[in-house]
Every structure is written in structure tokens, then in C-alpha cells.
C-alpha positions in Angstrom: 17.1 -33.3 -11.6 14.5 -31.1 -10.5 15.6 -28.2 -7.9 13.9 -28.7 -4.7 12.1 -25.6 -3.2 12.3 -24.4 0.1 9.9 -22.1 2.2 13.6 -21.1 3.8 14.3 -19.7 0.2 11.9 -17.6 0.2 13.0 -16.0 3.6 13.8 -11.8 4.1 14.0 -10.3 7.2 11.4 -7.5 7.7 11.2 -5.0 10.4 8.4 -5.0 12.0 8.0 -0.9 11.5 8.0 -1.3 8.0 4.2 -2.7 8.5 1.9 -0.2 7.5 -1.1 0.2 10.0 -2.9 2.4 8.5 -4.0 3.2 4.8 -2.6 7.1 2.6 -5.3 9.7 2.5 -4.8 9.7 -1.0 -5.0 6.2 -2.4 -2.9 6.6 -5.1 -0.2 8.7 -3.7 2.0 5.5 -2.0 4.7 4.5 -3.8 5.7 2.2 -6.1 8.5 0.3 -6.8 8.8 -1.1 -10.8 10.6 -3.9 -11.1 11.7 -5.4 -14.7 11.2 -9.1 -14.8 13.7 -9.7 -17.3 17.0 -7.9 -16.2 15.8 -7.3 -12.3 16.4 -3.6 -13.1 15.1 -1.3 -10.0 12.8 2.1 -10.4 10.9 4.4 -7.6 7.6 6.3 -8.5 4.8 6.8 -7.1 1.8 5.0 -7.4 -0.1 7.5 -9.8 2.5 7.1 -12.2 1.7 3.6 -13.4 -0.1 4.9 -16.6 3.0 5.4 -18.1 3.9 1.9 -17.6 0.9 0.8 -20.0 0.3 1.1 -23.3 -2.7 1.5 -25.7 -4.0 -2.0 -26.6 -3.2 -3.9 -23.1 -5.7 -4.7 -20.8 -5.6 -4.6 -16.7 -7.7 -7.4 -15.4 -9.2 -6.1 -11.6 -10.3 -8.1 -9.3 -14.3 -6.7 -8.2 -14.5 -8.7 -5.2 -16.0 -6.9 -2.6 -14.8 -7.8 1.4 -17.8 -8.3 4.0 -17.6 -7.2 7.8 -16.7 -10.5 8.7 -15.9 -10.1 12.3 -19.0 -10.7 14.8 -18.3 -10.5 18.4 -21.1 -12.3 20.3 -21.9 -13.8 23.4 -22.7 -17.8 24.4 -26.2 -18.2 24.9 -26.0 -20.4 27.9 -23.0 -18.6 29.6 -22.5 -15.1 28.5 -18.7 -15.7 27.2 -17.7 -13.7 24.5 -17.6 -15.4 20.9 -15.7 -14.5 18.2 -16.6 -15.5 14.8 -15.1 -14.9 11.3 -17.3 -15.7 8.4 -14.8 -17.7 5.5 -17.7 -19.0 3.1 -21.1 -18.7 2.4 -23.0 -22.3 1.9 -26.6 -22.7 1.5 -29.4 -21.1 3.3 -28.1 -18.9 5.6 -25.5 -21.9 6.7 -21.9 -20.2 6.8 -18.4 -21.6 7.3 -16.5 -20.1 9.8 -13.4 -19.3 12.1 -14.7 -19.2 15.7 -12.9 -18.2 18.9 -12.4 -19.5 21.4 -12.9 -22.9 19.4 -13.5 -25.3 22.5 -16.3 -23.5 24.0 -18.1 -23.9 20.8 -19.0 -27.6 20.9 -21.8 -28.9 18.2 -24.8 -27.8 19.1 -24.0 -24.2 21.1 -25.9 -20.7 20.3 -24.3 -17.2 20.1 -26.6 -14.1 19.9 -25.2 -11.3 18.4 -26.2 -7.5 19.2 -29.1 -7.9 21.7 -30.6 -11.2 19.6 -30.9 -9.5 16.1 -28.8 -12.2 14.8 -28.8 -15.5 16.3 -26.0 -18.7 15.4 -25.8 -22.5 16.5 -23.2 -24.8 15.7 -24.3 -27.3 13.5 -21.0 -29.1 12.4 -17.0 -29.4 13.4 -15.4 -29.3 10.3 -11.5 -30.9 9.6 -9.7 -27.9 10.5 -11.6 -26.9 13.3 -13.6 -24.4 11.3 -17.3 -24.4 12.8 -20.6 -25.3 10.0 -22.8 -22.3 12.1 -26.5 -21.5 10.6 -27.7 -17.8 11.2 -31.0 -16.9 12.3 -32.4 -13.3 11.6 -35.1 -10.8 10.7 -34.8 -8.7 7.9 -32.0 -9.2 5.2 -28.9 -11.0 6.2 -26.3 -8.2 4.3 -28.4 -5.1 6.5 -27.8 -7.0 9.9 -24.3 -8.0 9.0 -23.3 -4.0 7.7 -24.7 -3.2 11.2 -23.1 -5.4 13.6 -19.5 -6.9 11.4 -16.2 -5.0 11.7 -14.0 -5.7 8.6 -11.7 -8.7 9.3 -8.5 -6.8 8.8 -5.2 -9.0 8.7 -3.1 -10.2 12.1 -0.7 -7.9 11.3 -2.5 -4.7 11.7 -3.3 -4.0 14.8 -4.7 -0.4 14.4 -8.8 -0.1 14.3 -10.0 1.0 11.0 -11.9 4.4 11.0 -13.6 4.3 7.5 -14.6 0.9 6.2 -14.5 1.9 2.4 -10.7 2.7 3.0 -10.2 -1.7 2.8 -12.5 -1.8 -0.3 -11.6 -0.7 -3.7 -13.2 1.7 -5.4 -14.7 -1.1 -8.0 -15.6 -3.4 -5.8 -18.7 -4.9 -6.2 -19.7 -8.9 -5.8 -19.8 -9.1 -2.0 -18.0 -12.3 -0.6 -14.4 -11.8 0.7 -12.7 -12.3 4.1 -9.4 -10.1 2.8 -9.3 -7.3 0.0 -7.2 -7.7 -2.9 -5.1 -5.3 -1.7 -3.3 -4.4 -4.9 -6.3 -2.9 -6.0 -6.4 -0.4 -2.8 -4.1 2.5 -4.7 -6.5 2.9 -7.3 -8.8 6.4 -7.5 -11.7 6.1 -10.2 -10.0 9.1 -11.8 -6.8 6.7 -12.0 -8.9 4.3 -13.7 -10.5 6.6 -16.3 -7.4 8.4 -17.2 -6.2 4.7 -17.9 -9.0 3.5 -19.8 -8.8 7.0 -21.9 -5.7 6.1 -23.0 -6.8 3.0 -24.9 -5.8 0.3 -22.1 -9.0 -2.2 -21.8 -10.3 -3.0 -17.9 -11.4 -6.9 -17.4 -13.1 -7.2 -14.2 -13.2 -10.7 -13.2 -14.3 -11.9 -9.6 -12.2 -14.2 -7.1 -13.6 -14.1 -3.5 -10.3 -13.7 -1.4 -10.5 -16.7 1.8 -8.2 -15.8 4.9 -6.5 -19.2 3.6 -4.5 -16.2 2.0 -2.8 -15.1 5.1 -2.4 -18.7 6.6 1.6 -19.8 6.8 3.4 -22.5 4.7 4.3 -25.1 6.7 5.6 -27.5 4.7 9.6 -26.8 4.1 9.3 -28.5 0.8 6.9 -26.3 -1.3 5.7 -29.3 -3.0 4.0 -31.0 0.0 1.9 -27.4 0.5 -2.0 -27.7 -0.1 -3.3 -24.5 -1.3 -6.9 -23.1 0.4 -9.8 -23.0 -2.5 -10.9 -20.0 -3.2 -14.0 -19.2 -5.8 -13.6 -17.5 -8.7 -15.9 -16.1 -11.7 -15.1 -14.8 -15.3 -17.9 -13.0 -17.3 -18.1 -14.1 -20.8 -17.2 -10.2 -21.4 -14.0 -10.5 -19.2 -12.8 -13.6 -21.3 -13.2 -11.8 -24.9 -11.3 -9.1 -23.6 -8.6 -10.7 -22.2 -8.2 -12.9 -25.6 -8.6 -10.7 -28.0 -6.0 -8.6 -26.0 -3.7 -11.7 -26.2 -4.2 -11.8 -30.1 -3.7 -8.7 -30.7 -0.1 -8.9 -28.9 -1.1 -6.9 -26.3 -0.5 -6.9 -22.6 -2.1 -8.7 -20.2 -1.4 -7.1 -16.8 -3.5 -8.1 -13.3 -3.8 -5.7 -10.7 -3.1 -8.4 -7.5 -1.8 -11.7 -7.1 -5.8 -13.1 -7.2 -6.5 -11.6 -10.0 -3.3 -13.4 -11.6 -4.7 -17.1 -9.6 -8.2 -16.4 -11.5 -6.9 -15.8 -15.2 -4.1 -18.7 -14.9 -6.9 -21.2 -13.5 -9.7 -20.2 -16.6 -7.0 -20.8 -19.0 -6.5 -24.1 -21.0 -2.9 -24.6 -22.3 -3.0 -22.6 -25.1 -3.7 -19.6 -22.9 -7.1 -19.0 -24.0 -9.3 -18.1 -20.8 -12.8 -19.7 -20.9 -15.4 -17.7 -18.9 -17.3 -19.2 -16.0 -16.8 -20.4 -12.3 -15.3 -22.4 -10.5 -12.9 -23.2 -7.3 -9.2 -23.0 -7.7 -6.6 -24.4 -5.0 -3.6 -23.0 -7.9 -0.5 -22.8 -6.2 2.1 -20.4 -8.3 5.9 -20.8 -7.5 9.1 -20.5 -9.4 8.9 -23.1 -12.3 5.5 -22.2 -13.1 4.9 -21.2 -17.0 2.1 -18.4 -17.1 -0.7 -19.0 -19.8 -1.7 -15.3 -20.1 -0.1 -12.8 -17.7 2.6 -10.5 -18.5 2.8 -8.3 -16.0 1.6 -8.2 -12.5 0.7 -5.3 -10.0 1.1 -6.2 -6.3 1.8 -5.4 -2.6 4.7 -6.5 -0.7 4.4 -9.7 0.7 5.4 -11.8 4.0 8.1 -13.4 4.1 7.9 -17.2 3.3 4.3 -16.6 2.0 2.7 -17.8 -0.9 2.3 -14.8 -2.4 6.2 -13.9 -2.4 6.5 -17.1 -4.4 4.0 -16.4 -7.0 6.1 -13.3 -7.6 8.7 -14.8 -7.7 7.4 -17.1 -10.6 7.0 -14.1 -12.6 10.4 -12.4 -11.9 12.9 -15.1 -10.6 13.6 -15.4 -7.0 16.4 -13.7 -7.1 15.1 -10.6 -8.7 12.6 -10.7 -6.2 14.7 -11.2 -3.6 17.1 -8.2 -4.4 13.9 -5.8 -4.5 12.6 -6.5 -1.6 15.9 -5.9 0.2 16.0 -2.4 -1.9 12.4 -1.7 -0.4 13.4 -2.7 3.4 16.5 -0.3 2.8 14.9 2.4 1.2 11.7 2.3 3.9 8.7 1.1 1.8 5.4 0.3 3.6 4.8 -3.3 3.6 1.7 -5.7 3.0 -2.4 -4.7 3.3 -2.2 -1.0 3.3 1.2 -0.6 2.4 3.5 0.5 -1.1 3.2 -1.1 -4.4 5.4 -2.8 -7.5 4.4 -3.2 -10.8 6.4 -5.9 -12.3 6.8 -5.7 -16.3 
């Protein structure tokens, strides 16, 4: 019989210090736990170190997504209350889906005006989880008016403001769409990256715009019963070669991020050939899961009872995962969005 899963299993306690609030001066220069997937065996660098944990022929697969300044604070047009709204996905002509507070004031058919009127909003649909359907009025372009009024939606967790916007983007982002960076990708300098690529290790950029589905709790005990958030993804024809020809050649595949990992696993068929194109994926990793094509993840540390933990915890074994953690909670690592790393190989 099958061994049930639990969100209780995947359980650490965390103290709440341990939550980085603010990101390194120096990108790469946090530190970096190396776990090995096999034997569970423990290491501490730091995070500039990871080229010597690659080799010439494998190939790092990046996620390019680039995060908006999703946050608008506005005001109701008919009373003057101040509006929240969080911008999840883009639909068509101007028509977003989003995450508005306070949610009963905002009733079908209500207008916000955002920064003395030079972006305008009405509800135009409730949606099943209470997220609002809100069309945008404006002059201009809609990415100008949104750089000059958004904030970047940063997670719950950190409650500091963030005083350079670039500092929650990677330094290869690109595609704009995202409500959360892939934070993986935040240690990263470009000289990093050259000094890796100089070295014979390949760089597939593929795109997965990151949904704040990503920070929303399980709430099912039985991990079976959970109903992963859809997310889009993208995979240049480019991207797919390299990744393959990687895989024939018996070289590595290794994704900087845990969306980077959902984007690869979702293009490939069963073989583990990854097809380019896009799509949506709702792929939920946990422990029993077979990979198709990664070998080797980079990655934050995760919340507790998130799904992220458990896709780790595919790769490594729960236990492993488990026992690291614990080691990083002893030894003081920073934890989640702008926190320490772990390569696991």
C-alpha cells in the first residue's frame, strides 16, 4: 500500500528571526548550504562557490521571468476608501486578474483611481476565489504608468520596505509577468554567470511567470487532495536543444529555483525529452515523484508545510531534507525570499 502523505510531515519549527528582511549587498556573498541527494551528506560555502559544484558539459536552466510592481494602492471612486490591489494575471485587453483589498467594498461594478486618475479600474467580474476580473483605463503605455505608481509585491513575510526595486529581480530577468521572483535566482552576479558559462557549463533560459499561488498554504492534510495554482510557462525552441542534447550527452541538468524545475518536468514527455512551447502547468512535485530531466536543483529555504519543501523533498528524500534544514535553523541560515541558499546534487 501506498504511504499516505501528510502536510504535518513536512513540518520544522522556524524562528521567526531566521527570516531574512532584507537582501546581501553583494548578491552572491550569502551562503550556501550543499546538500547530497544520495547520502544526505552536509557542506557550508558560500554562495560564489557554486562553480565548483558544476562541471563542463552540464547545463543550468534559469528562470528569465521578470516580477512587475504589482502592488497599487488606490482610492474608491464614490467614497474615497483606500483600495488595495495585487495584479496575479494578465488577460486580454488591458482586463487583469487580481487580489483586491478590502474585498467586500469592491462589489461588481465599483471604480478605483489610482495616482490622481492616471490609471483608472472597475470591477467587471467576482471570480471563484474571490479574486476581482478589473479592466484598467489609461493614457500612455500600461508598463510606464504601472513602473510609476506599483511597489513590488514582496511576500507576507517580509515586512521591511524595499529601497532598490532591482534588488527582488535577477540580474537576467527579462519577460515581464510575475507576482513573486524566483528567488533562487537572486544570488546570481552577471560575473557569476560568465565565469560559469566560461567554464563549458551551457545556460537554458526558459520562462515560468511565478503567481502568488506560490506563497498560498496547503490546506489539505492529505497532500493528495491539494490543487496546485496554474502558473504559465514558455520554452524557446533554443532552451529545449540545450537541455536535450545536455541529457544525451550525460551531462547535468541542474535548475536554478523550484520554477524553473516545475517548467522543465511539465515540457517533458516520459522519456524525458523536453518539447519547447507554452503552456499552463498546475504540477504538484512531492516525495514519490520520478524526475524526467533534473539532476540537481538550486533553491532557497522554504516554509514549513509549503509546497516547495515537498518538491525538495522529492529530490532528496524527506528525511535528508528534514535533517538539513534543522542543521540550517542550528547553524543560523537566512530563510526564504532574500535569504541563504542549497544546491542539492
Amino acid at each position: 500500500m501506498e504511504q499516505v502523505l501528510l502536510k504535518s510531515d513536512f513540518y520544522f519549527d522556524l524562528p521567526q528571526e531566521l527570516i531574512a528582511q532584507d537582501p546581501l549587498e553583494d548578491r552572491s556573498s550569502s551562503r550556501l548550504l550543499k546538500l547530497d541527494k544520495k547520502t544526505g551528506e552536509i557542506e557550508h560555502h558560500v554562495f560564489k562557490e557554486v562553480p565548483t559544484f558544476l562541471r563542463p558539459g552540464d547545463c543550468l536552466v534559469l528562470n528569465n521571468t521578470k516580477v512587475i510592481p504589482a502592488r497599487l494602492y488606490g482610492v474608491k471612486e464614490d467614497t474615497g476608501a483606500t483600495i488595495e490591489v495585487l495584479l496575479l494575471k494578465r488577460k486580454e485587453n488591458d482586463m487583469w486578474e487580481t487580489l483586491v483589498k478590502p474585498g467586500k467594498k469592491m462589489k461588481i461594478g465599483a471604480k478605483v483611481v489610482f495616482g490622481d486618475g492616471l490609471l483608472k479600474a472597475e470591477v467587471i467580474d467576482i471570480m471563484e476565489e474571490g479574486n476581482r476580473l478589473i479592466q484598467f483605463s489609461y493614457e500612455g503605455i500600461f508598463e510606464e504608468v504601472l513602473d510609476a505608481l506599483g511597489e513590488m509585491p514582496l511576500p507576507p513575510y517580509i515586512t521591511h520596505k524595499l529601497q532598490d526595486k532591482n534588488r527582488y529581480q535577477t540580474v537576467y530577468a527579462k519577460y515581464e509577468g510575475s507576482a513573486a521572483a524566483p528567488t533562487a535566482g537572486l544570488h546570481f552576479t552577471k560575473e557569476l554567470l560568465e565565469q560559469i558559462q566560461a567554464m563549458g557549463v551551457k545556460i537554458a533560459p526558459v520562462t515560468l511567470h511565478v503567481g502568488l499561488g506560490t506563497f498560498r498554504p496547503v490546506k489539505e492534510e492529505n497532500l493528495i487532495n491539494h490543487h496546485m495554482h496554474s502558473e504559465y510557462y514558455e520554452i524557446t525552441k533554443e532552451s529545449a536543444d540545450l537541455i536535450n542534447e545536455t541529457k544525451k550527452n550525460g551531462g547535468r541538468i541542474i535548475c536554478v529555483g523550484t520554477t524553473s524545475c516545475r517548467t522543465i518536468e511539465s515540457a517533458a514527455d516520459e522519456s524525458g525529452f523536453v518539447h519547447p512551447g507554452c503552456a499552463n502547468t498546475e504540477i504538484f512535485i512531492y516525495p514519490g515523484y520520478r524526475f524526467k530531466v533534473l539532476d540537481g536543483l538550486i533553491t532557497n529555504f522554504h516554509l514549513p508545510e509549503s509546497t516547495l519543501i515537498m518538491l525538495v523533498s522529492a529530490l532528496a528524500g524527506r528525511e535528508h531534507v528534514l535533517h538539513a534544514y534543522e542543521i540550517a535553523v542550528k547553524e543560523r541560515y537566512r530563510f526564504f525570499s532574500f535569504g541563504d541558499a542549497m544546491i542539492i546534487i
